[in-house]
Backbone and ligand atoms as CSV (ligand in chain L), in Angstrom:
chain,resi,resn,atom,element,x,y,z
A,1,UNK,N,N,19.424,-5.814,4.263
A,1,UNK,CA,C,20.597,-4.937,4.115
A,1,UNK,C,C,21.262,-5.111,2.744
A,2,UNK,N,N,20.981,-6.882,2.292
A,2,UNK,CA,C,21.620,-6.624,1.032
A,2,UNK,C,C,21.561,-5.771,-0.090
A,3,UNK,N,N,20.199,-5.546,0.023
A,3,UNK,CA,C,19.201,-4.878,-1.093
A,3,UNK,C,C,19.501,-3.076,-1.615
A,4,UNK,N,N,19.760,-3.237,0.326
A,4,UNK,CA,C,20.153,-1.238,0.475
A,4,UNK,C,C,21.527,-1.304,-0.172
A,5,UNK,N,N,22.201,-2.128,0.134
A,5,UNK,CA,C,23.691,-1.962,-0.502
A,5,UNK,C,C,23.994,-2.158,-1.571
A,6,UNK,N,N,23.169,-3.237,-2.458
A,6,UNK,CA,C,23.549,-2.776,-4.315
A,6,UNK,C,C,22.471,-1.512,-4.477
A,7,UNK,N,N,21.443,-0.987,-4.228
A,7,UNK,CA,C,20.785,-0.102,-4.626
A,7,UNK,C,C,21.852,1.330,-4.680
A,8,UNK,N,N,22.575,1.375,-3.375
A,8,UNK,CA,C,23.394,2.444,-3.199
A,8,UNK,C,C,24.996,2.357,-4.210
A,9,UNK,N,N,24.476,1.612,-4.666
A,9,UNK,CA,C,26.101,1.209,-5.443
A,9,UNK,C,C,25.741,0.826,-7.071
A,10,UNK,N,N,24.008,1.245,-7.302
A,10,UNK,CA,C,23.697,1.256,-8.485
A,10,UNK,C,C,23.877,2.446,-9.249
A,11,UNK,N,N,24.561,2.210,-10.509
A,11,UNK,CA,C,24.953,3.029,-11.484
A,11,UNK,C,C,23.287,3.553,-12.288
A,12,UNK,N,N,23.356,5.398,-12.517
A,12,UNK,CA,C,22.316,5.353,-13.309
A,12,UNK,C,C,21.123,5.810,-12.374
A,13,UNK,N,N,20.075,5.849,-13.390
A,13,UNK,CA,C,18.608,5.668,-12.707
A,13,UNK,C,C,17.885,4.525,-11.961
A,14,UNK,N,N,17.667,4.172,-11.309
A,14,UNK,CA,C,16.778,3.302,-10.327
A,14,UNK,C,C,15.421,3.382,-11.114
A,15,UNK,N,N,14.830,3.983,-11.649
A,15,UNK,CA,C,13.541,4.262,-11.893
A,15,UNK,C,C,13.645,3.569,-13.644
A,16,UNK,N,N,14.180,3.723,-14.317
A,16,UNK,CA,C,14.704,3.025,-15.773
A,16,UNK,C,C,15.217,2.357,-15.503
A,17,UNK,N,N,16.064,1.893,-14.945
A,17,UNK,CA,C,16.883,0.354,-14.518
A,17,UNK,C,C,15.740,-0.456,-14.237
A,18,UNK,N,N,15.467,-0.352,-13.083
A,18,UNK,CA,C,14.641,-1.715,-12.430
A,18,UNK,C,C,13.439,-2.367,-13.311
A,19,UNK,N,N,12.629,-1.534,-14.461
A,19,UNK,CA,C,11.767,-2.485,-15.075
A,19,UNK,C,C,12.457,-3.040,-15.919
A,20,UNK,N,N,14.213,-3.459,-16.149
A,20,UNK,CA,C,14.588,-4.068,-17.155
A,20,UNK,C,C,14.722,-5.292,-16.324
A,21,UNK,N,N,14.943,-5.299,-14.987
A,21,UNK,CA,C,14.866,-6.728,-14.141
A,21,UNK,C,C,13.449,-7.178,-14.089
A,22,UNK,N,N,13.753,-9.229,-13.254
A,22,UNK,CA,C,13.195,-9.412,-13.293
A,22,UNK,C,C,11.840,-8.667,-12.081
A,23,UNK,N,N,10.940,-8.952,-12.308
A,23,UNK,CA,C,9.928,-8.069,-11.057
A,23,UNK,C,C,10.310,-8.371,-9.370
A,24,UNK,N,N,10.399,-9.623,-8.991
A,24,UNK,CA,C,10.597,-10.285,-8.150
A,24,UNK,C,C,12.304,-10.154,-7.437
A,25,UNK,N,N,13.009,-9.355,-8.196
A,25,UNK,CA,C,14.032,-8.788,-7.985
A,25,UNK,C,C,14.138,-7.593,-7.464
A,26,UNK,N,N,13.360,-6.612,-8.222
A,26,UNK,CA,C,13.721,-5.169,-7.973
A,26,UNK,C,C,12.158,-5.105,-7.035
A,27,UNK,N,N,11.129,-5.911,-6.932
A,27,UNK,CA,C,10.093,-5.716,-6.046
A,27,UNK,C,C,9.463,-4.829,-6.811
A,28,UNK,N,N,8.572,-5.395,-7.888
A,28,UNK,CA,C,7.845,-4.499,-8.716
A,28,UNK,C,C,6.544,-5.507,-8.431
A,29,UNK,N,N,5.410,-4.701,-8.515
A,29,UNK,CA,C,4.632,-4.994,-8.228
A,29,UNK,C,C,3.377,-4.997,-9.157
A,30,UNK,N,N,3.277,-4.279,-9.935
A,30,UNK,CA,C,3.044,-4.220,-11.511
A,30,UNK,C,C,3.500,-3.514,-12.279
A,31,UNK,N,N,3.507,-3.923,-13.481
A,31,UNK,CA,C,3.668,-2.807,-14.630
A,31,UNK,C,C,2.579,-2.832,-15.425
A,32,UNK,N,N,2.640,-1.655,-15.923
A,32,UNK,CA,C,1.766,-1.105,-16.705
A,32,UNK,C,C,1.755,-0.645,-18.146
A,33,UNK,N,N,0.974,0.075,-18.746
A,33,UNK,CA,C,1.669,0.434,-20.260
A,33,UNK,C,C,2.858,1.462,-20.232
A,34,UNK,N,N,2.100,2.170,-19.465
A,34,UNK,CA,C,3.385,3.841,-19.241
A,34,UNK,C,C,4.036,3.620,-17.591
A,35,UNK,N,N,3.559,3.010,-17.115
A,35,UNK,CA,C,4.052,3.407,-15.645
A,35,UNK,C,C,4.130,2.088,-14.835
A,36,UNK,N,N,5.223,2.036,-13.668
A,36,UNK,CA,C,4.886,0.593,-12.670
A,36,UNK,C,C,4.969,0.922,-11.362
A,37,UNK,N,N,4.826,-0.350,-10.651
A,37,UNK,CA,C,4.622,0.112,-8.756
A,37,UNK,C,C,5.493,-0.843,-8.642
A,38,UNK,N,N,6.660,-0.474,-7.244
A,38,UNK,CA,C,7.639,-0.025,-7.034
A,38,UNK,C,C,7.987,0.028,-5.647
A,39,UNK,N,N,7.830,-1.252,-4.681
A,39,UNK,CA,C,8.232,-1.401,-3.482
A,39,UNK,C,C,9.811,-0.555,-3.219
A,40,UNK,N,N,9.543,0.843,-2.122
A,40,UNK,CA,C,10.991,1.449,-1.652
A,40,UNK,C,C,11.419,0.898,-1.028
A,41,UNK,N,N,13.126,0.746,-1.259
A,41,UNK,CA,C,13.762,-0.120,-0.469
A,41,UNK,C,C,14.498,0.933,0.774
A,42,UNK,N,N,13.877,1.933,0.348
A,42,UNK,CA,C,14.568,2.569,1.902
A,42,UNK,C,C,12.626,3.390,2.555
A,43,UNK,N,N,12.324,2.582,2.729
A,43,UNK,CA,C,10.762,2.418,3.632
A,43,UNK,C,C,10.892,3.734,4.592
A,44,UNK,N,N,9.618,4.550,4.385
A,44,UNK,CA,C,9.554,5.702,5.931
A,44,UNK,C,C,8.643,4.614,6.459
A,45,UNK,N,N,8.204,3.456,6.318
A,45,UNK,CA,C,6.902,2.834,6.892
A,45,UNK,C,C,7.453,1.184,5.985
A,46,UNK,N,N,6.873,0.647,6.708
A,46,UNK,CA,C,6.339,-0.900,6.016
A,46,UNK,C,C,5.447,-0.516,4.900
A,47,UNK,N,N,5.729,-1.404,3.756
A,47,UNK,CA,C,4.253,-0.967,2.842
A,47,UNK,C,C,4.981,0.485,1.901
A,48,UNK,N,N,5.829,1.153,1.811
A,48,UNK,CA,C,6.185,2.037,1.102
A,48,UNK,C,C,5.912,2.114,-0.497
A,49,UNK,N,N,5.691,2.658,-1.075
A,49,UNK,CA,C,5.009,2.022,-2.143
A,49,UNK,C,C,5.331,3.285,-3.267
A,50,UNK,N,N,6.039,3.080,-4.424
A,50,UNK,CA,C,6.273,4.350,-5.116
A,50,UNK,C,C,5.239,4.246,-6.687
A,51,UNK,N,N,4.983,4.933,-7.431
A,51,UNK,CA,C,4.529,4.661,-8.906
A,51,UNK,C,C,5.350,5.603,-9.744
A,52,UNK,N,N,5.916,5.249,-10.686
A,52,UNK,CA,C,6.641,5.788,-12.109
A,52,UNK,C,C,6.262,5.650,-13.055
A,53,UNK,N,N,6.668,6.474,-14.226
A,53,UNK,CA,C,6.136,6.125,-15.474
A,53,UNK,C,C,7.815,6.007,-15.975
A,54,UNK,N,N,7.504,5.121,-17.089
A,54,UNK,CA,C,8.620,4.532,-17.743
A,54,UNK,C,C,9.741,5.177,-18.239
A,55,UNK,N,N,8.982,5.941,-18.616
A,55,UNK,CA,C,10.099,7.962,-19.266
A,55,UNK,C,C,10.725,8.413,-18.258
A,56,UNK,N,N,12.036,8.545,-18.692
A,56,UNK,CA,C,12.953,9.200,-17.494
A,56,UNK,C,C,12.485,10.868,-18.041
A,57,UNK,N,N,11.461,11.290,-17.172
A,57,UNK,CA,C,11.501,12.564,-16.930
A,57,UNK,C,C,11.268,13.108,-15.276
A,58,UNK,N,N,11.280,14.595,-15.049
A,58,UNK,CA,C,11.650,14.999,-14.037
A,58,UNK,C,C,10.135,16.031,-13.170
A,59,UNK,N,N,9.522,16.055,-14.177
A,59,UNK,CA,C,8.442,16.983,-13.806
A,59,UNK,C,C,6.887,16.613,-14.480
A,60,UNK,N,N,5.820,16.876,-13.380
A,60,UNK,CA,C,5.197,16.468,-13.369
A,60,UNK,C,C,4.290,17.015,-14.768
A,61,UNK,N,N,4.371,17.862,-15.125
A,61,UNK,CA,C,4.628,18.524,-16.227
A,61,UNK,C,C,4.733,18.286,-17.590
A,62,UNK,N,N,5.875,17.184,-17.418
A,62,UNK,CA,C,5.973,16.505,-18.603
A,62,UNK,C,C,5.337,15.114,-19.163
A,63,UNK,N,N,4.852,15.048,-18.043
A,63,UNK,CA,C,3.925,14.032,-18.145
A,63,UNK,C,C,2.504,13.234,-19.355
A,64,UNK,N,N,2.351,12.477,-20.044
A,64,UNK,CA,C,1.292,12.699,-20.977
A,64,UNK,C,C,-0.024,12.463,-20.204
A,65,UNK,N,N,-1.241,12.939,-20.644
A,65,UNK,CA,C,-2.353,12.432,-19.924
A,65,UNK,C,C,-2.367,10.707,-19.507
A,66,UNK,N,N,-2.638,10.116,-21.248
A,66,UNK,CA,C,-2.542,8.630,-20.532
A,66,UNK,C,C,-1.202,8.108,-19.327
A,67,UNK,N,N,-0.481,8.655,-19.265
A,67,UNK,CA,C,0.447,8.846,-18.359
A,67,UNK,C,C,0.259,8.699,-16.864
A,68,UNK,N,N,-0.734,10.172,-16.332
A,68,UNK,CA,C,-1.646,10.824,-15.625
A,68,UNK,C,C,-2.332,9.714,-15.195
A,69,UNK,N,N,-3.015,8.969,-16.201
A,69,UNK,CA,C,-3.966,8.182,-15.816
A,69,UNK,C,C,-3.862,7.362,-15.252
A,70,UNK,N,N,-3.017,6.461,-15.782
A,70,UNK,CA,C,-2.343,4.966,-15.289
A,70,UNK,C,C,-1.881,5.187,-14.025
A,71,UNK,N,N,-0.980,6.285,-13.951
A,71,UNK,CA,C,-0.189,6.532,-11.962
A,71,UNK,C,C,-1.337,6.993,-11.533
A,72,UNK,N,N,-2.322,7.631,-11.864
A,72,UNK,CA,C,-3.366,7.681,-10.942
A,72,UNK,C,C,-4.119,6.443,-10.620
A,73,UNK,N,N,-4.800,5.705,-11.390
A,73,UNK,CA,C,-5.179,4.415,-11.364
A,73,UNK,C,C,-4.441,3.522,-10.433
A,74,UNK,N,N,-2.932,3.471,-10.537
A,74,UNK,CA,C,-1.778,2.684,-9.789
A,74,UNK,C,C,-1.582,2.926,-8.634
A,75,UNK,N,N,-2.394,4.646,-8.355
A,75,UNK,CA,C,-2.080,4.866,-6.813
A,75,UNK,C,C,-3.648,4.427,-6.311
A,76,UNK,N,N,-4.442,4.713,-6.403
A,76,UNK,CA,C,-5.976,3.747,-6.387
A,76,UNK,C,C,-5.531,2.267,-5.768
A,77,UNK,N,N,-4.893,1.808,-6.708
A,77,UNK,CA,C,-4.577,0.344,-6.569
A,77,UNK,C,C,-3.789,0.199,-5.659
A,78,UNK,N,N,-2.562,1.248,-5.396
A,78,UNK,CA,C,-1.457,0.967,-4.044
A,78,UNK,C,C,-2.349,1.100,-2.614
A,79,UNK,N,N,-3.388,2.269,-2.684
A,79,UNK,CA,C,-4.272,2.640,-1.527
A,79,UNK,C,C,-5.172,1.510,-1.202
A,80,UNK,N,N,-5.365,1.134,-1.886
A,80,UNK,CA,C,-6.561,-0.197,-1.290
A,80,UNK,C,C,-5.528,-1.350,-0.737
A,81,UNK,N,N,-4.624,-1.585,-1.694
A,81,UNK,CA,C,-4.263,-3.139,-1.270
A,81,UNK,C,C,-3.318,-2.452,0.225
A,82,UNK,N,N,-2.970,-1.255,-0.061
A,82,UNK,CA,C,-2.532,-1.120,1.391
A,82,UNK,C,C,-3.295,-1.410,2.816
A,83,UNK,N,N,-4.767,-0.397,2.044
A,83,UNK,CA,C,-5.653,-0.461,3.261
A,83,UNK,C,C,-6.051,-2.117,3.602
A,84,UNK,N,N,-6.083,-3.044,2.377
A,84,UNK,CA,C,-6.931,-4.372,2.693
A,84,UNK,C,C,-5.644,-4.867,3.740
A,85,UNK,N,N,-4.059,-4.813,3.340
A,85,UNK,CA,C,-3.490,-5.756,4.198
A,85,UNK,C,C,-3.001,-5.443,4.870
A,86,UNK,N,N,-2.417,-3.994,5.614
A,86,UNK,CA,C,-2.049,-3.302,6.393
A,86,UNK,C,C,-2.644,-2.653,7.404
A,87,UNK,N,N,-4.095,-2.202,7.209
A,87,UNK,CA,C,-5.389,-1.528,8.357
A,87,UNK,C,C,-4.301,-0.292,8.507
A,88,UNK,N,N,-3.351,0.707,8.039
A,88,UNK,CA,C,-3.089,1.822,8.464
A,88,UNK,C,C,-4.481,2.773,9.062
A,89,UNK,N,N,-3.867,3.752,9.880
A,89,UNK,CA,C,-4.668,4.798,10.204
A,89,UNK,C,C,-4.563,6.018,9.029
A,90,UNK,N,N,-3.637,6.043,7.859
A,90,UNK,CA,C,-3.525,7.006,7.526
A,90,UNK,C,C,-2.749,6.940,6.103
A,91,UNK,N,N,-2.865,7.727,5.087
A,91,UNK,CA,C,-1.622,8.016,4.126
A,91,UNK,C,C,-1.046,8.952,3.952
A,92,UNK,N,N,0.423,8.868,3.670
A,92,UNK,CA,C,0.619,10.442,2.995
A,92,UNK,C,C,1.336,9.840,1.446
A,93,UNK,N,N,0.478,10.332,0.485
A,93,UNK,CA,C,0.562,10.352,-1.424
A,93,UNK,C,C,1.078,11.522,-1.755
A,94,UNK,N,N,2.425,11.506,-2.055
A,94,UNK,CA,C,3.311,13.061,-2.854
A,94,UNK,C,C,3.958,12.571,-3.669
A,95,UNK,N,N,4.528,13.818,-4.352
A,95,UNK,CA,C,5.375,13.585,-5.178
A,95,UNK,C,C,6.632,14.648,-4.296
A,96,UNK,N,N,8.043,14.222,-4.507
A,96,UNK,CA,C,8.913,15.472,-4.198
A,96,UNK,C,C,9.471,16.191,-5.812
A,97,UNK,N,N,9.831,17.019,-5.907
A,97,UNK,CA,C,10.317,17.218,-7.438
A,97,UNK,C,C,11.688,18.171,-6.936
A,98,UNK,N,N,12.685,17.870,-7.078
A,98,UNK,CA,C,13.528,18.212,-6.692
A,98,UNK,C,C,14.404,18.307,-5.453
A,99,UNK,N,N,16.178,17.901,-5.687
A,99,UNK,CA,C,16.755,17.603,-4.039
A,99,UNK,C,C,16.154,18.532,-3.054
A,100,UNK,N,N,16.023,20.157,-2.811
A,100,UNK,CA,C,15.747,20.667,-1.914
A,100,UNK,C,C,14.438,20.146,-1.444
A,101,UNK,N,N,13.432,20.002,-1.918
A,101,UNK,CA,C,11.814,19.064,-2.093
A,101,UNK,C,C,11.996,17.945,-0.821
A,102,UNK,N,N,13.528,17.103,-1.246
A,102,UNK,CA,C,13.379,15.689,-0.488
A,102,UNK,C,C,13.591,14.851,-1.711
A,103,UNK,N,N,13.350,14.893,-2.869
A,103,UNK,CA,C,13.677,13.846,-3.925
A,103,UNK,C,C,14.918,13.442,-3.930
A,104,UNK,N,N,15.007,12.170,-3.733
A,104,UNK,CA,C,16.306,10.848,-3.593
A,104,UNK,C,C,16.858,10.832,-5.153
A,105,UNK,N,N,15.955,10.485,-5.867
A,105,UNK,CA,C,16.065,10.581,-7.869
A,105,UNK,C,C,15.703,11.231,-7.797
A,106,UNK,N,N,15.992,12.623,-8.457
A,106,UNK,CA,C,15.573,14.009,-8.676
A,106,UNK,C,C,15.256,14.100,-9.951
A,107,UNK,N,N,15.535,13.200,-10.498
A,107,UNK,CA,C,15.426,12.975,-12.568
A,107,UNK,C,C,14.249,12.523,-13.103
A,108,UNK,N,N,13.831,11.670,-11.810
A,108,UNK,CA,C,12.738,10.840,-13.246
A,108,UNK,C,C,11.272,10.888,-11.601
A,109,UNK,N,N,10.419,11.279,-11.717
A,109,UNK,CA,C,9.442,11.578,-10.981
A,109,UNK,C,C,8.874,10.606,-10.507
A,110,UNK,N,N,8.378,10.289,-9.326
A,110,UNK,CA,C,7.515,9.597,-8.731
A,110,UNK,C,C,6.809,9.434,-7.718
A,111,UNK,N,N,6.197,8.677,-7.510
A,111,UNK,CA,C,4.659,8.959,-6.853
A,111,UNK,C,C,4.928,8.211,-5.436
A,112,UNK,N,N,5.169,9.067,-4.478
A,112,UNK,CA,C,5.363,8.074,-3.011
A,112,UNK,C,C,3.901,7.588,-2.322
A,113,UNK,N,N,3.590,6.433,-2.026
A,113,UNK,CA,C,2.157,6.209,-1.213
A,113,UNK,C,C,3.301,5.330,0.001
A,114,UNK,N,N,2.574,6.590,1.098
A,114,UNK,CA,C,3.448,5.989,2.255
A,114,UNK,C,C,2.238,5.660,3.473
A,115,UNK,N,N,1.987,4.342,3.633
A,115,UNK,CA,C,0.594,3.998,4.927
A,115,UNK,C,C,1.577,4.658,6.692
A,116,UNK,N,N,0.590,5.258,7.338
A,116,UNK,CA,C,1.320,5.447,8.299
A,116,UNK,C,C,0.276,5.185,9.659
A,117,UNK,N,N,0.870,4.926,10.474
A,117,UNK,CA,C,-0.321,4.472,11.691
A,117,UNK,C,C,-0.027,5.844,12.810
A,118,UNK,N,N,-1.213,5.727,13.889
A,118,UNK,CA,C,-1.140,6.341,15.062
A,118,UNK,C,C,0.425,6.521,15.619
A,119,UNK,N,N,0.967,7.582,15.621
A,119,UNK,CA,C,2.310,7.538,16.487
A,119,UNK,C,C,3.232,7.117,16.544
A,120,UNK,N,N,3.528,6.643,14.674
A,120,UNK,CA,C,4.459,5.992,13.904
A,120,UNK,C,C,5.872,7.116,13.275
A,121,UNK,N,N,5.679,8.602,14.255
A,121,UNK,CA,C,6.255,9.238,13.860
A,121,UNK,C,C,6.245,10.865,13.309
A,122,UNK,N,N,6.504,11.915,13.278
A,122,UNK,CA,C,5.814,13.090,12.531
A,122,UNK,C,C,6.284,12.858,11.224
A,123,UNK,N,N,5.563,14.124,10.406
A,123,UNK,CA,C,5.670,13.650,8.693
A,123,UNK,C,C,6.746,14.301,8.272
A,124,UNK,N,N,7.641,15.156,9.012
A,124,UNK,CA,C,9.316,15.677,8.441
A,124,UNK,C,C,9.754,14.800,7.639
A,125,UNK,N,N,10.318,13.458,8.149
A,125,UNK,CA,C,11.231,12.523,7.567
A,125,UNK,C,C,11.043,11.985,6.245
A,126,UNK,N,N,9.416,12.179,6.358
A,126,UNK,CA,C,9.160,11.504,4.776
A,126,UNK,C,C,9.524,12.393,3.560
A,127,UNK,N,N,9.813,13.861,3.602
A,127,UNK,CA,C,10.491,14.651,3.062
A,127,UNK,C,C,11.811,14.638,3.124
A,128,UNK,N,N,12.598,14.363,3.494
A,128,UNK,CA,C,13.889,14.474,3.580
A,128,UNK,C,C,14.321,12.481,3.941
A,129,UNK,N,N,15.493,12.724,4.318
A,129,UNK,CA,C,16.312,11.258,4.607
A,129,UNK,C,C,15.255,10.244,5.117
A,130,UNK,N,N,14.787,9.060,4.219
A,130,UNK,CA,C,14.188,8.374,5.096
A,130,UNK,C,C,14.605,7.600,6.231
A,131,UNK,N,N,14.031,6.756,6.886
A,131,UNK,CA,C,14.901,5.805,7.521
A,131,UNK,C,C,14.951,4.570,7.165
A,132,UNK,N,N,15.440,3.855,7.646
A,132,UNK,CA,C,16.135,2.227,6.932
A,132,UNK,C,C,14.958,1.599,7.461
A,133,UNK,N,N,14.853,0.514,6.884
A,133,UNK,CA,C,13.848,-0.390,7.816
A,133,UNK,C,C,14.268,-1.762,6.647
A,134,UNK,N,N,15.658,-2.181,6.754
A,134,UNK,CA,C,16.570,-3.517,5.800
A,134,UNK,C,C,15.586,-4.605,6.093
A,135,UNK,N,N,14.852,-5.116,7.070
A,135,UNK,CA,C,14.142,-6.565,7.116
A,135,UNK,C,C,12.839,-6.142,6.673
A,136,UNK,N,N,12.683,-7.006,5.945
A,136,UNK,CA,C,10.992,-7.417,5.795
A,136,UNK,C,C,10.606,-6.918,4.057
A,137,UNK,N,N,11.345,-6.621,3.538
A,137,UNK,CA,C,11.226,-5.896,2.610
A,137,UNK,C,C,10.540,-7.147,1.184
A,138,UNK,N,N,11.664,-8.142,1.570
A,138,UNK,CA,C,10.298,-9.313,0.778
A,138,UNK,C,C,9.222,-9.715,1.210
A,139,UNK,N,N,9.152,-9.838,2.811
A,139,UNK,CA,C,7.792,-10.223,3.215
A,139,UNK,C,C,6.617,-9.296,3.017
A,140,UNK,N,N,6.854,-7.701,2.839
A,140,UNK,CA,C,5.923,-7.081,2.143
A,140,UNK,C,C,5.456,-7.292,1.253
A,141,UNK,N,N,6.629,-7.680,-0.189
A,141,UNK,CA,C,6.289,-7.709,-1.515
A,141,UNK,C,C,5.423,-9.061,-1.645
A,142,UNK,N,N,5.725,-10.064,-0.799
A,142,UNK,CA,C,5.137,-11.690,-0.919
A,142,UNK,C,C,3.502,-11.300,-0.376
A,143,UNK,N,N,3.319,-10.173,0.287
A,143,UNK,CA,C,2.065,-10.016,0.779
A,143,UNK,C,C,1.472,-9.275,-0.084
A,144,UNK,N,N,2.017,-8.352,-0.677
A,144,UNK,CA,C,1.119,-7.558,-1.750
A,144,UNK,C,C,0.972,-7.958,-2.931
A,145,UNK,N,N,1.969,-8.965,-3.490
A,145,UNK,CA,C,1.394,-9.214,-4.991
A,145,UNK,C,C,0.183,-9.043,-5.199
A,146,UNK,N,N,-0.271,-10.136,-4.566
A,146,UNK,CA,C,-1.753,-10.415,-4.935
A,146,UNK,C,C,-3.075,-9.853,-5.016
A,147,UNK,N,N,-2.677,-8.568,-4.449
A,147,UNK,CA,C,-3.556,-7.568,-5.149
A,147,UNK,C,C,-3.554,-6.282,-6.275
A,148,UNK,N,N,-2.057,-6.879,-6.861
A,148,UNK,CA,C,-1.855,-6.563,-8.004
A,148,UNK,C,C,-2.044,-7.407,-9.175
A,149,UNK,N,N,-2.525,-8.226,-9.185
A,149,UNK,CA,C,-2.707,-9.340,-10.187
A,149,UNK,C,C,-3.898,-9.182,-10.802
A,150,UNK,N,N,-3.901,-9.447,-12.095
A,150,UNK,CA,C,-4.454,-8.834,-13.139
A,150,UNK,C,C,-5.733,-9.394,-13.166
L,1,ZN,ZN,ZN,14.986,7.395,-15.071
């Protein structure tokens, strides 16, 4: 709960803020040249998993190829270590681009990889308001490092 409550009381972008902390703080999971992964602290699932690129921009659009590449690569990398330590039945990988969309940061774009199992829910919510899920949110990140490591 602590986590949800400075996040909601953070000034600014979330998406440019957090790679100026340390990783183990904001639950980063790597960084990259252009882009990093990005444990959500407001989870539709355990395992929530976002990718950004460093540029506060808003559209996918603006994006550079090597850009492209790296969040693609990063979501590769979120999908496996999900599948190795989680066994989901399923993913859903979007982007929202804009509030009506479902985008929380509507400014700076990013890549949701959400693992979801058998009867964990329909896929409405992950578009719009997620739901809370305050515990466990380090015991995810303590489980996934390690298949982000270089
Ligand atoms: Zn930003």
């Amino acid at each position: 709960m602590e986590y949800i409550l400075n996040v909601d009381k953070e000034a600014g972008c979330l998406f440019c803020n957090a790679p100026k902390d340390a990783d183990d703080e904001r639950f980063i999971l790597k960084r990259g040249k252009h882009s990093f992964v990005i444990l959500n602290l407001f989870p539709y699932n355990p395992g929530h998993l976002m990718v950004a690129p460093y540029r506060h921009v808003a559209h996918f659009y603006d994006l550079t190829p090597d850009e492209i590449t790296e969040i693609g690569e990063f979501v590769k990398l979120c999908e496996k270590a999900l599948s190795e330590e989680t066994h989901p039945d399923g993913f859903n990988i979007g982007i929202n681009i804009g509030r009506v969309a479902g985008a929380g940061f509507d400014g700076h774009i990013h890549v949701h990889i959400v693992p979801r199992w058998n009867g964990d829910t329909n896929f409405m919510p992950i578009l719009g308001n997620t739901k809370v899920i305050p515990e466990g949110i380090r015991a995810t990140y303590e489980k996934l490092k390690r298949y982000f490591e270089d």
